[in-house]
C-alpha positions as YAML, in Angstrom:
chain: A
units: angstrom
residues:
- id: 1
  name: UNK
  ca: [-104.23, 71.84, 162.26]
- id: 2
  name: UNK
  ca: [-102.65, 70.19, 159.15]
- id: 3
  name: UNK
  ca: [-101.12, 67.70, 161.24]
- id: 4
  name: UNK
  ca: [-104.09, 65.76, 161.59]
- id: 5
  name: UNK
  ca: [-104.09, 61.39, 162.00]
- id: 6
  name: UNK
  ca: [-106.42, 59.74, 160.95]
- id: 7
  name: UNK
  ca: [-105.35, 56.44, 162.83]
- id: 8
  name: UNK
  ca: [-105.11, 56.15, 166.72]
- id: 9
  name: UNK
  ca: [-100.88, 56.05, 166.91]
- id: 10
  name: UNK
  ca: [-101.36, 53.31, 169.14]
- id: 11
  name: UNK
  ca: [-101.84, 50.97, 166.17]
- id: 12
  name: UNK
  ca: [-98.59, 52.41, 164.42]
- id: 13
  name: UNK
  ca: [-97.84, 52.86, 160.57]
- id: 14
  name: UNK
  ca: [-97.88, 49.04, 159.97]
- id: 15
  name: UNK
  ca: [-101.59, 49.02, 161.26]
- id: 16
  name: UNK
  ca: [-102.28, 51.90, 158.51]
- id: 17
  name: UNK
  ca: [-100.31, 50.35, 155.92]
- id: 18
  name: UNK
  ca: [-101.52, 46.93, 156.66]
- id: 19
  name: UNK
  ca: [-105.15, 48.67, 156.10]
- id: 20
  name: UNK
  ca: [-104.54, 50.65, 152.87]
- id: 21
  name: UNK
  ca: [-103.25, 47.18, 151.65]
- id: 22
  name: UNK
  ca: [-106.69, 45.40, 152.34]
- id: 23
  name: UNK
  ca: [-108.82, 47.87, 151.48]
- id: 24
  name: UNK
  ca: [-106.72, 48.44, 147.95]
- id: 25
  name: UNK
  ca: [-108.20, 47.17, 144.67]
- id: 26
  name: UNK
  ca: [-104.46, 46.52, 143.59]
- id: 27
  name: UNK
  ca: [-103.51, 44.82, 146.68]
- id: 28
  name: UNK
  ca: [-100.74, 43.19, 144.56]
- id: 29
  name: UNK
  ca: [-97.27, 44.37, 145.05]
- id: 30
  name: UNK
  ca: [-96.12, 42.58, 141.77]
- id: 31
  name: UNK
  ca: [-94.78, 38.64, 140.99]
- id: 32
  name: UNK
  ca: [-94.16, 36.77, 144.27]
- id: 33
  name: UNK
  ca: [-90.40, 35.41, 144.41]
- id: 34
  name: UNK
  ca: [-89.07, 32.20, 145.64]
- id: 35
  name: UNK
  ca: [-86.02, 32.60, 147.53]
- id: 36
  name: UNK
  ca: [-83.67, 30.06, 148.64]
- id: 37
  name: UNK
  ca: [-81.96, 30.61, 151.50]
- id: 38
  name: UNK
  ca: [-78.91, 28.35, 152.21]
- id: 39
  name: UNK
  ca: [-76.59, 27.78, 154.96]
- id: 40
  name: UNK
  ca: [-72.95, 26.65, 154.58]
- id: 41
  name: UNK
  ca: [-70.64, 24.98, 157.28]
- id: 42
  name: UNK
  ca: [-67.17, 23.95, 156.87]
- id: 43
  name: UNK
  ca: [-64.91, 20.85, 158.95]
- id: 44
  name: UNK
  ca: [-61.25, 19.99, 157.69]
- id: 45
  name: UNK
  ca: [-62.51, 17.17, 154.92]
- id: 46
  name: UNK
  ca: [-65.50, 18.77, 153.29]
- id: 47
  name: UNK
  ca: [-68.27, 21.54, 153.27]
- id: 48
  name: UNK
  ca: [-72.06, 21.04, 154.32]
- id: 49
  name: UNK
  ca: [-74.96, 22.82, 152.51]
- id: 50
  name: UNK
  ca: [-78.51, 23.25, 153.37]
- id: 51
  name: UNK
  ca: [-80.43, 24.77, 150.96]
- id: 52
  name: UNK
  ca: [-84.33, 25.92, 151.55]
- id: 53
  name: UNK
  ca: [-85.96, 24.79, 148.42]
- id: 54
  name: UNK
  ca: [-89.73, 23.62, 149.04]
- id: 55
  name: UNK
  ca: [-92.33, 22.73, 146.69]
- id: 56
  name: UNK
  ca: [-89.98, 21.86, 144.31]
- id: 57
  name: UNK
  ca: [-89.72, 18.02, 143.33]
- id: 58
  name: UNK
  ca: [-86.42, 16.49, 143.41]
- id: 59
  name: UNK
  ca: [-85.92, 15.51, 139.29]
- id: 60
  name: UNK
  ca: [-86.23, 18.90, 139.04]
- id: 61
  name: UNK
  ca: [-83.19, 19.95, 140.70]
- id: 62
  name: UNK
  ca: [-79.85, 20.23, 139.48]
- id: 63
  name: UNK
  ca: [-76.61, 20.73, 141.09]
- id: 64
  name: UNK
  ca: [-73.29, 21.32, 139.05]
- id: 65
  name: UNK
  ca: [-69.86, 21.83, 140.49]
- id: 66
  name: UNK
  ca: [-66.75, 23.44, 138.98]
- id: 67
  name: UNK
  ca: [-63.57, 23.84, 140.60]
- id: 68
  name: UNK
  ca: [-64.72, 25.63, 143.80]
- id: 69
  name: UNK
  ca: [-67.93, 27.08, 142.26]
- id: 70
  name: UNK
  ca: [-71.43, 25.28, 143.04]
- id: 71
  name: UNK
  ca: [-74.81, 25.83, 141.56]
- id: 72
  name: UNK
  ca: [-78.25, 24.89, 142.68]
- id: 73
  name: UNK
  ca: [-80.88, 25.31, 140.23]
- id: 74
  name: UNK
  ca: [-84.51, 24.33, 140.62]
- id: 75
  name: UNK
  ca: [-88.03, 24.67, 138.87]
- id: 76
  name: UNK
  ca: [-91.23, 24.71, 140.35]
- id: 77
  name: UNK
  ca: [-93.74, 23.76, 138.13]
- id: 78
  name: UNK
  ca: [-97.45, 25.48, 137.74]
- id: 79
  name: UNK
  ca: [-100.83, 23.26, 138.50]
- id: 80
  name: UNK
  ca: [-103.82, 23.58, 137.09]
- id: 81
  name: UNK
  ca: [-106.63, 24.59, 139.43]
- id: 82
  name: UNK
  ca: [-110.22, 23.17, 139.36]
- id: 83
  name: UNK
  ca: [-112.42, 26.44, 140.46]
- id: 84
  name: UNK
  ca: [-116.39, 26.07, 140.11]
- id: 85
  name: UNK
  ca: [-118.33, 28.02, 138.29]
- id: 86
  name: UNK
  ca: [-118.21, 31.92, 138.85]
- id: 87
  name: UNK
  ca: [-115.48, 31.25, 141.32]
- id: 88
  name: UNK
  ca: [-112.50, 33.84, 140.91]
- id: 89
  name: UNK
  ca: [-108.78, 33.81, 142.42]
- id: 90
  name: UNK
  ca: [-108.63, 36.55, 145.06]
- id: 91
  name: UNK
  ca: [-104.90, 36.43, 145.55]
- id: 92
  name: UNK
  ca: [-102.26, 33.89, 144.47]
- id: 93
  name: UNK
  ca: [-98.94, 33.91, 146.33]
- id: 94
  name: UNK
  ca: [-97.51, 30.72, 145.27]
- id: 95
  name: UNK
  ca: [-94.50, 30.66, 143.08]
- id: 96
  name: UNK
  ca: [-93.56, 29.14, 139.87]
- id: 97
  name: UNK
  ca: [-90.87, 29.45, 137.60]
- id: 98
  name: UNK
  ca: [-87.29, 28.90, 138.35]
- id: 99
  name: UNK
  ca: [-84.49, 30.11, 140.65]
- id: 100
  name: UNK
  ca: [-80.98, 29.41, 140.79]
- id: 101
  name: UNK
  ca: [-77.85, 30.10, 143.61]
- id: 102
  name: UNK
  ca: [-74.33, 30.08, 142.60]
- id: 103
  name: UNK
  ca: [-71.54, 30.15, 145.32]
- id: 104
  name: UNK
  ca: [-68.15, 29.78, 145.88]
- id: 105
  name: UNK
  ca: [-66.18, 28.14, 148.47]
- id: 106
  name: UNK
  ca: [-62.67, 28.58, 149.49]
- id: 107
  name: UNK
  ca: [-61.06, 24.64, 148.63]
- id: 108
  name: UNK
  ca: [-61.79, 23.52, 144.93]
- id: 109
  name: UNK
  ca: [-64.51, 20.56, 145.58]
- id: 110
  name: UNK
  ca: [-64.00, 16.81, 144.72]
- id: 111
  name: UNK
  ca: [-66.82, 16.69, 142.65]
- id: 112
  name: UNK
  ca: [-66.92, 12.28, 142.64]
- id: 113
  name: UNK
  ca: [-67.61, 12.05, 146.04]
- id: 114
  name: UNK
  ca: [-70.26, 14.78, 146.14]
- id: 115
  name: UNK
  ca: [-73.41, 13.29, 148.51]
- id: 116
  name: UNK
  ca: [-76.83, 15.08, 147.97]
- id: 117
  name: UNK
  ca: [-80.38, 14.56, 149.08]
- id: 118
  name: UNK
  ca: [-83.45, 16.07, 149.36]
- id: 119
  name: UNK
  ca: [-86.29, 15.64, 152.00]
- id: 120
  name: UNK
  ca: [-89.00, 18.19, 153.31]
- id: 121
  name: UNK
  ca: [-87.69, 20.66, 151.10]
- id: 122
  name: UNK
  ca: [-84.40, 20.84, 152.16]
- id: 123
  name: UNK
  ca: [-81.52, 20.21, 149.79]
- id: 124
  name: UNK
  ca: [-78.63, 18.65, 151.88]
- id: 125
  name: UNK
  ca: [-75.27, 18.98, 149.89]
- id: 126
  name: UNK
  ca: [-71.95, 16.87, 151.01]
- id: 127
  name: UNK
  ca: [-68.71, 18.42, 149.20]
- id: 128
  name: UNK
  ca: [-65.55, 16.80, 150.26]
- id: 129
  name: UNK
  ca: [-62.81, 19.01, 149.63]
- id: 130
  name: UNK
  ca: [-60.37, 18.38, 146.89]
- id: 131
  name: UNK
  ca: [-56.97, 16.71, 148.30]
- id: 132
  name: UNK
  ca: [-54.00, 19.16, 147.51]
- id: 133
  name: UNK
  ca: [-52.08, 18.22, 144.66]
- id: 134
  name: UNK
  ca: [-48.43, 17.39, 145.74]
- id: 135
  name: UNK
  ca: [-45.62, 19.06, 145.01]
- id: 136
  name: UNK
  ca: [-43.26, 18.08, 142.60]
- id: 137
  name: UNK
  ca: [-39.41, 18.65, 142.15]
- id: 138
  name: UNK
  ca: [-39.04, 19.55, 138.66]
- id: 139
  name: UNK
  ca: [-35.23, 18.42, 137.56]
- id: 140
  name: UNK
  ca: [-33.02, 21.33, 136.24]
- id: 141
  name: UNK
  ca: [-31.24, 20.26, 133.19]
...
């Protein structure tokens, strides 16, 4: 009889995990981490990027590009809160600090024609591609 559940298995190990976490008096699992999630299309003159980045104000974003390499950085600044007296913060899972994304992409970017905007928390990136550099006949002395 060691085998013994204390949970109906109807509810599952989520149900029992999900409880232990409520009932815990360090409920925390650590520092809560912004993530920014970004999706990248490609056509034959440039490449499009989304980026997820809400909460974050758009002077406080900064994109660099190098050759074929592109950075997003952002910083999410902390507020202060007006609590009442005796009043306590039972859980805080916004985020604050900063977060960065460097990627590469397969055509070396033309980095003066680079479009970007920001609205509803999405960054929107335009980065025409770099024309090829012609080739040139070198003369053989």
């Amino acid at each position: 009889m060691s085998n013994i559940r204390l949970l109906d298995p109807v509810f599952g190990d989520n149900f029992d995990a999900a409880l232990r976490r409520f009932f815990s008096p360090a409920a925390f699992e650590g520092e809560p981490q912004m993530k920014m999630r970004i999706d990248v299309t490609e056509n034959d003159k440039a490449y499009s990027v989304k980026a997820d980045i809400p909460g974050v104000k758009k002077e406080d974003i900064n994109v660099r590009i190098d050759g074929n390499v592109v950075q997003i950085d952002a910083t999410t600044r902390s507020e202060k809160e007006t609590r009442g007296d005796g009043d306590k913060v039972l859980r805080s899972e916004r985020y604050y600090g900063s977060i960065s994304r460097t990627f590469s992409v397969a055509q070396d970017i033309d980095d003066g024609k680079v479009q970007a905007k920001y609205a509803d928390g999405v960054l929107s990136l335009e980065l025409p591609k770099k024309a090829p550099a012609d080739a040139r006949r070198i003369a053989i002395q």
